[in-house]
N, C-alpha and C positions, 0 to 999 in steps of 0.2 A: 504494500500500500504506500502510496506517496505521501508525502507531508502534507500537502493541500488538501487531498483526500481524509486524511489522518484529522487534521485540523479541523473541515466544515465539520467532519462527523461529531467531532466533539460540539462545535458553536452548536449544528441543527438540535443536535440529543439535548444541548443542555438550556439554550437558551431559546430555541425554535420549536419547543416539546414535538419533536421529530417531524417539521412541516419546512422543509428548507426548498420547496419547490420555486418561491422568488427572490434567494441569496445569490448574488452573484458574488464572483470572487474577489473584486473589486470593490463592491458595493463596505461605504465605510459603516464600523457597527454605530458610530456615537451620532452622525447626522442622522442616521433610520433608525434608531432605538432598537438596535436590537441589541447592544449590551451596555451597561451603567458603569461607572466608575468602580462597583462593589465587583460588578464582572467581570472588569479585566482581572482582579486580583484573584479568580476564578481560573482565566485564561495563563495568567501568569504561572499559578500551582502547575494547573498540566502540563504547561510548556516545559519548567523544570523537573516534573516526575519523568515523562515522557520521554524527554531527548537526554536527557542528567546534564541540562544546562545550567549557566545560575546567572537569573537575569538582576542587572545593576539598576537604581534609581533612576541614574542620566539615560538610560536604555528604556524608561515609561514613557516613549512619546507616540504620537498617532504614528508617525513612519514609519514606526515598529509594530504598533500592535491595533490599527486601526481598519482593518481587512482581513481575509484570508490571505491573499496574496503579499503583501506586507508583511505577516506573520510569516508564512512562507521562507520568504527573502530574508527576513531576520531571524530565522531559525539556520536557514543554512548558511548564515552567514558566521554564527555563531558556532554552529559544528565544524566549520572550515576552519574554525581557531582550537579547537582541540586535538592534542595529538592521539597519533596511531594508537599509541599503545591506551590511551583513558578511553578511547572511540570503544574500542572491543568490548570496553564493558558497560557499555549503553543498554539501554532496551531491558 
């Protein structure tokens, strides 16, 4: 499964009670209301369970975490900072 993939499923399940038929991946959560300030820290949890990233203060901005695609982008950008050997024990 891809990150994107990975990710909507998480936004539709948890913030869409599984109705994500007009999410686009693009589409920002905080203009459409589909997730609140209390949500990203929601969003934030998985992303660090999930990838075993560990997301920084300076790193809460919409460019980060304001889309799937955006998350996306800042997830992989963040696993391209960790090495081989911490990578293997991801997941």
């Amino acid at each position: 499964m891809s990150n994107i993939e990975t990710i909507r499923g998480f936004v539709v399940e948890n913030f869409l009670f599984g109705d994500g038929e007009q999410l686009t991946d693009d589409m920002s959560f905080l203009e459409n209301g589909i997730i609140d300030s209390t949500g990203i820290l929601e969003v934030i949890s998985f992303l660090e369970e999930t990838y075993g990233i560990s997301i920084q203060d300076d790193e809460l901005v919409p460019e980060n975490l304001d889309s799937i695609n955006n998350i996306a982008v800042f997830v992989e950008n963040k696993l391209a900072l960790v090495p081989d050997s911490q990578e293997r024990h991801v997941g």
